[in-house]
FIMIVO-773821 format. One record per residue (C-alpha): residue in one letter; x, z, y. Coordinates in steps of 0.25 Angstrom, whole numbers, plus 5000, padded with zeros to 4 digits. Each point is the difference from the previous one (the first is absolute). Last residue first. Layout:
% FIMIVO-773821
aXZY
...
***
This chain:
% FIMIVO-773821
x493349434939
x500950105007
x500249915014
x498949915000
x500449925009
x501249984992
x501350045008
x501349905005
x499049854998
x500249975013
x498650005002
x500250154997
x501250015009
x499149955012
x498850094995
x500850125001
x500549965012
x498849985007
x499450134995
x501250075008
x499849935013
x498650055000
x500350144997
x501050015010
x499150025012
x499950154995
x501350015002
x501050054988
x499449904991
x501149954992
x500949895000
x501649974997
x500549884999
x501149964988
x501449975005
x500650104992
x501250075001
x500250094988
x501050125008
x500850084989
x500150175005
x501250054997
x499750154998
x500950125000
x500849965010
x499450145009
x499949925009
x499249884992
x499350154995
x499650035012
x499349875004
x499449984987
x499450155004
x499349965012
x499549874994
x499050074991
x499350095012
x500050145000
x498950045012
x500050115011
x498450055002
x499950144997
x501550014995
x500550015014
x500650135000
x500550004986
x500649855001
x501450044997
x499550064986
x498849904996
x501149895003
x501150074993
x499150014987
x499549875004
x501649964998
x500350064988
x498649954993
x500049855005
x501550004994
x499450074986
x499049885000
x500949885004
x500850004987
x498649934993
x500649905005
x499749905011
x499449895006
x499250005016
x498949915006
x499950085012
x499649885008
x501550005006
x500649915010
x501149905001
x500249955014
x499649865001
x499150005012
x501050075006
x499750135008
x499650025015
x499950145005
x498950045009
x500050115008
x498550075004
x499250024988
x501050134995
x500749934988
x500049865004
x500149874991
x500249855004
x499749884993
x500049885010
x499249865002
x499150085011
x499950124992
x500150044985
x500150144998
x500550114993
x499650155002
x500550094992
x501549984997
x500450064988
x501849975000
x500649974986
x501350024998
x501249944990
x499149914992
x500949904992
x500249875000
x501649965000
x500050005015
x499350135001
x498650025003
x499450075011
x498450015000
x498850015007
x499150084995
x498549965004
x498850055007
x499349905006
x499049975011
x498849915004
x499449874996
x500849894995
x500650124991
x501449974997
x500750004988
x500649854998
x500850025014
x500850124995
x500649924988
x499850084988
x501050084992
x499550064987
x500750134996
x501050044988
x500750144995
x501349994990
x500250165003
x501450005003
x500350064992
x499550024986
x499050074994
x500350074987
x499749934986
x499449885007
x498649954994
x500349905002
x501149905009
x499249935012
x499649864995
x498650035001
x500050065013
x500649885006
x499149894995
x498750105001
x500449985014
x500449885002
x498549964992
x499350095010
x500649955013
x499549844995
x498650034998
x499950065011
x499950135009
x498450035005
x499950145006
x499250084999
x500450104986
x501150025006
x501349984989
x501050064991
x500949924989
x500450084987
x501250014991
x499450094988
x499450124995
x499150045012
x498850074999
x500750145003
x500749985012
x498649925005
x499850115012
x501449975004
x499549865005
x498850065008
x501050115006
x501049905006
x498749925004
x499850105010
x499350164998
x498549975000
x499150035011
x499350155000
x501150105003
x499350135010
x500250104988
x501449954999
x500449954985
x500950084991
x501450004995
x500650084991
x500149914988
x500049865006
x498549945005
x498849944994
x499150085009
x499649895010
x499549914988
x500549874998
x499349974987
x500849914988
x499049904993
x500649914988
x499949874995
x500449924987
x499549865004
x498849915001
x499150084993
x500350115010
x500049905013
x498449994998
x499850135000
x500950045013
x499649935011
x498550035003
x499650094990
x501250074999
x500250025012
x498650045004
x500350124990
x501450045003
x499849995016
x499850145000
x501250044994
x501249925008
x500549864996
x501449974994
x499649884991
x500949974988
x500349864994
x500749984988
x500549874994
x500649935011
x500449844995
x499949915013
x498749984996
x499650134999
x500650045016
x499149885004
x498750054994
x500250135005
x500549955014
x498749925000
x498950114995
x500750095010
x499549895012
x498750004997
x499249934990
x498549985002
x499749864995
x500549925010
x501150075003
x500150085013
x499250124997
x499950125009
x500350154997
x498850075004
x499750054986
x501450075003
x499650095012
x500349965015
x501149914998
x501250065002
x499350144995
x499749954987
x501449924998
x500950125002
x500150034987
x500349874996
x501549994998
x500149894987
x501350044992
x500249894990
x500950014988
x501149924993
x500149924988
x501750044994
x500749884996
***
């Protein structure tokens, strides 16, 4: 049995919510939503945890996340930094946001020994998507002598209507899974809504599409090898390449190349339903919502109020 390793993608964190000492709490005594997922992801049995976070967040970081997570648990920092890319490639003199979450992941190539999960660092999961995770990835054959394929890659299916924000839009992957349970599309839709007893989507804000409530959807809570990061290296080395007239504000997002490569069959990609709801402070109206959860699953008896005493 292998213990796995937890991606956390938290370089973006600082700007989504206006500086990372603004980020708000919604546990009683200071914890955010990162000090959940972390919590969750170790008693589900990871034993690593790395944070993708950008340079000039390092030192409030730390002090506000990080230090009390490193006595936890062997932890890591990996940058995203717009100049971390292949040999021969530079970055635009007019590039300033970040290349996706394909490049976030990449960025950890050298951190990663192990089967690993990768996550937001905003959003709220449960316990219940962590433990069939680290259930999944610790049962992979490893270290594997060459990688295999299909790459045994997994992800945690929720249930569309356990992910919506009471009080705006959602960004979601819907996703198509195969009879015997596994992912063979997933579609970004931008914009999801509840309306008038309906969940709907549009892509331009004038036609709506309706979608089941019970479609499978992806919170971009992903598992795989370490097999992934020479894959994530073809295909942003093709990205960077067909993108060249676009590169200033073009982005290579995660989901993008699992797409590929399910064409390519060179991944099979294990869907974990769950039936676990989703929360996260994607509104600023969801900040209240979010605290009376956390209390509700503490009076339940799920998390200690005192989350690291």
């Amino acid at each position: 049995m292998t213990s796995p390793t937890l991606i956390i993608l938290a370089a973006g964190i600082g700007s989504r919510y206006g500086g990372l000492k603004q980020v708000d709490p919604i546990g009683p005594h200071g914890e955010i939503i990162i000090d959940y997922s972390i919590y969750d992801a170790l008693q589900a049995g990871f034993n690593q945890v790395i944070f993708l976070i950008r340079h000039d967040l390092e030192e409030v970081f730390h002090e506000r996340i990080g230090r009390k997570i490193e006595r936890r648990v062997k932890t890591a920092y990996v940058y995203q930094e717009l100049d971390n890319l292949p040999p021969g490639f530079s970055v635009p003199s007019e590039r300033k946001k970040p290349w996706g979450t394909g490049h976030a992941v990449w960025c950890c190539r050298d951190a990663v020994q192990a089967p690993f999960a990768v996550i937001n660092a905003d959003d709220y999961y449960g316990r219940e998507a962590f433990r069939l995770l680290a259930d999944y990835l610790a049962a992979l054959p490893w270290p594997e002598k060459q990688p295999r394929l299909p790459y045994p890659y997994a992800l945690v299916g929720y249930v569309l209507r356990n992910t919506l924000s009471e009080h705006g839009s959602v960004a979601r992957g819907v996703c198509q899974v195969t009879p015997d349970g596994f992912l063979a599309g997933i579609q970004e839709r931008t914009r999801i809504e509840a309306v008038d007893q309906a969940i709907r989507h549009t892509e331009n804000g004038v036609d709506w599409i309706d979608l089941p409530a019970d479609s499978t959807v992806s919170m971009n809570l992903w598992g795989f090898t370490p097999s992934l990061f020479a894959e994530l290296e073809t295909h942003f080395k093709t990205f960077l390449v067909s993108h060249a007239d676009s590169l200033v504000r073009s982005e290579f997002f995660l989901p993008s190349v699992i797409n590929d490569l399910l064409i390519e069959h060179k991944a099979q990609v294990k869907i974990l339903p769950t039936g676990e709801k989703w929360f996260g402070v994607t509104n600023p109206q969801d900040r209240p919502v979010v605290q009376a959860a956390i209390r509700a699953l503490i009076d339940r008896g799920v998390y200690p109020a005192h989350l690291w005493d």
